[in-house]
C-alpha positions as CSV (number, residue, x, y, z in Angstrom):
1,X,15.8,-17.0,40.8
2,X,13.4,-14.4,41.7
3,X,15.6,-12.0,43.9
4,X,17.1,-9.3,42.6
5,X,20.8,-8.1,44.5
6,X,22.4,-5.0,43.6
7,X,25.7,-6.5,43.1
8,X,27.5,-3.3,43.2
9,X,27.0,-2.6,46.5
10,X,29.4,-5.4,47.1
11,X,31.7,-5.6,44.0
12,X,34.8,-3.1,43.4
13,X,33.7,-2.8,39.9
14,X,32.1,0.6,38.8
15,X,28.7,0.6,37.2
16,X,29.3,1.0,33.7
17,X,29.0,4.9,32.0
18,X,31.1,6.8,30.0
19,X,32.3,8.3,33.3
20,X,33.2,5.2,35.2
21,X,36.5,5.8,37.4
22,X,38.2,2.9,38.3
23,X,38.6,2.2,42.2
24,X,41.9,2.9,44.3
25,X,44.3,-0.2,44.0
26,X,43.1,-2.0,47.1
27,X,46.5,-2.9,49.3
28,X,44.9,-4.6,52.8
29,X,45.0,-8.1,53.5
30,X,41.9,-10.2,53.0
31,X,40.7,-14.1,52.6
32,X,40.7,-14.5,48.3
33,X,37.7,-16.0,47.3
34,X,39.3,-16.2,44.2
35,X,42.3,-15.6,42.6
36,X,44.9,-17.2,39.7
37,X,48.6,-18.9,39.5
38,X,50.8,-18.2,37.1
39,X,53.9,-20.0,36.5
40,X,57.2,-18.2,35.3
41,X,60.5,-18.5,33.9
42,X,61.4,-15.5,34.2
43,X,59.8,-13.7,37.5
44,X,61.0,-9.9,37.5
45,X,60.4,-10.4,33.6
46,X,56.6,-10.8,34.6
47,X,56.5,-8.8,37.5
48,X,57.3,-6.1,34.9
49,X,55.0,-7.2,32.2
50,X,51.9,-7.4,34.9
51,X,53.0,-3.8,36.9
52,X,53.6,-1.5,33.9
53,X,51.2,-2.8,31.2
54,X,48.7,-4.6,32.9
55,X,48.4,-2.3,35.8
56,X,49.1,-4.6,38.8
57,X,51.4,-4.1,42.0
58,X,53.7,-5.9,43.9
59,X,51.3,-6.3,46.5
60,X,55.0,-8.5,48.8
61,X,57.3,-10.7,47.7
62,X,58.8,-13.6,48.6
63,X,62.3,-13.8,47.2
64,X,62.0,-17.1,44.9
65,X,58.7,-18.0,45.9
66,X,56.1,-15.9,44.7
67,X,55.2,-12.7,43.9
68,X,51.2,-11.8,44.8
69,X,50.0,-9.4,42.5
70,X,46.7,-7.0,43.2
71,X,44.9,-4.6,41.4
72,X,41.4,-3.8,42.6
73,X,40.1,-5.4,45.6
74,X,39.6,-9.5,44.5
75,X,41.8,-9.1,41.5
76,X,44.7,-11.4,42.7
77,X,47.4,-13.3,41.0
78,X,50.1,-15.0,42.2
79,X,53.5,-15.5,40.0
80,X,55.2,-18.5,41.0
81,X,58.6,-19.4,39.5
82,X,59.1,-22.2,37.9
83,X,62.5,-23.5,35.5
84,X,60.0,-24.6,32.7
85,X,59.3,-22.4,29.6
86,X,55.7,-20.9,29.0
87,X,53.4,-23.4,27.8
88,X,50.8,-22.8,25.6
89,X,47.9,-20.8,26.8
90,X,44.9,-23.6,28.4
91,X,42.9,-21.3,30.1
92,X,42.0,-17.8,30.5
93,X,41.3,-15.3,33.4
94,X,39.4,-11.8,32.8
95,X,40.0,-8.7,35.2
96,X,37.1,-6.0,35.5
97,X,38.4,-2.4,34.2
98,X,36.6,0.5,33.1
99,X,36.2,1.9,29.5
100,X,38.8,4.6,30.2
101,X,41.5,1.9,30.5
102,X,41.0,-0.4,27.9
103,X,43.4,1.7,25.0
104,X,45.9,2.5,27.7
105,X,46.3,-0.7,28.9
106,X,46.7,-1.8,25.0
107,X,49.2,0.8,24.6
108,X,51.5,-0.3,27.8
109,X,51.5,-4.0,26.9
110,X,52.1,-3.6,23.2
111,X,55.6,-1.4,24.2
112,X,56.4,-3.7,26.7
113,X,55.5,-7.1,24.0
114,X,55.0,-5.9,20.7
115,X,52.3,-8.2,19.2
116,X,50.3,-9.0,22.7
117,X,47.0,-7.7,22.5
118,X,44.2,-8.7,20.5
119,X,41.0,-6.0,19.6
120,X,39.6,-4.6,22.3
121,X,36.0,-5.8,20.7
122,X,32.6,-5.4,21.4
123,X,30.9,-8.5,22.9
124,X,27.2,-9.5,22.6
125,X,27.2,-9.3,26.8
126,X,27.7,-5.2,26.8
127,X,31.1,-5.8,27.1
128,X,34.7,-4.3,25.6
129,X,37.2,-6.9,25.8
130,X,41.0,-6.6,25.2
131,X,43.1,-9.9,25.4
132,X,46.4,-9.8,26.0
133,X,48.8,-12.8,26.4
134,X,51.4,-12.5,28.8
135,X,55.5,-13.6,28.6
136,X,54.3,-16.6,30.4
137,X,51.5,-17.2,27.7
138,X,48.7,-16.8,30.2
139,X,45.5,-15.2,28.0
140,X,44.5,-11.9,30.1
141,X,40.9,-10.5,29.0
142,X,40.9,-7.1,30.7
143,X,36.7,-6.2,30.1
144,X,34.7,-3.2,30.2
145,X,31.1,-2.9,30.8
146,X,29.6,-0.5,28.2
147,X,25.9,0.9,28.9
148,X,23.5,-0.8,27.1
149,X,20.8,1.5,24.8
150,X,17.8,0.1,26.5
151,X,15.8,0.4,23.2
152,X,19.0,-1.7,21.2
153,X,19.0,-5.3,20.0
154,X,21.6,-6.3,23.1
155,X,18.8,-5.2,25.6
156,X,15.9,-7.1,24.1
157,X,18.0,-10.2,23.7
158,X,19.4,-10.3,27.3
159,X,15.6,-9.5,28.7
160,X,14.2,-12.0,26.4
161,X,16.3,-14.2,28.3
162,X,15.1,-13.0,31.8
163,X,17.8,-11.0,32.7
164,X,16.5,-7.8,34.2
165,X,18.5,-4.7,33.5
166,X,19.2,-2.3,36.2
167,X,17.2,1.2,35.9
168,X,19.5,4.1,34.9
């Protein structure tokens, strides 16, 4: 690939800094390019879990059908009841935030489930990651970009492997 895109122009996410703000919940109506399905026992259980300590809304519901779920623009999930307890986790989903959130979001889902969340840690990828497993045992990564020192082991090793980083 030999084009270069600035992929914030189209993306909700901030640039990463220390002053990152997170965007305005996005609440119009749009084609999903992407988004996930999670199944429930218990749906105002995880309509709870999701809204207070993950940071979702109740984007509409429809009474024992589904609940769509929306934080930033193309951060969709749909909760979809189901009489069957929470399986075991089989795959996970990650959700952009900014640095500023990552404790807070900690905090809220360890009240609501004491036990939840996992780190946040530092990945290899200039990333802070938090997991967090749900009430329906869906495994949330809520991740941070973190600025990269462009002198520091992560930057040589990402442009060693052709990836360009963006000028500050």
């Amino acid at each position: 690939m030999t084009d270069y895109y600035e992929a914030f122009e189209i993306s909700p996410v901030p640039p990463p800094g220390p002053d990152a703000t997170p965007p305005e919940i996005y609440r119009g109506i749009y084609g999903m390019p992407m988004f996930v399905s999670v199944p429930t026992s218990d749906l105002a259980g995880s309509v709870d879990f999701w809204t207070r300590g993950l940071g979702f809304v109740d984007l509409f519901t429809i009474p024992g059908q589904v609940t769509h779920l929306r934080r930033w623009a193309f951060q969709d999930v749909l909760l979809v009841p189901t009489g069957a307890p929470a399986a075991p986790p089989t795959v996970s989903v990650s959700f952009a935030c900014v640095l500023g959130q990552v404790e807070d979001i900690a905090r809220a889902c360890t009240a609501l489930v004491p036990g939840c969340t996992t780190g946040p840690r530092r990945t290899p990828w200039s990333t802070l990651d938090l997991e967090v497993v749900t009430p329906e045992n869906a495994r949330v990564i809520m991740t941070a970009a973190r600025l990269l020192d462009p002198g520091g082991d992560e930057a040589r090793d990402l442009e060693a492997l052709g990836i360009r980083l963006p000028e500050r």
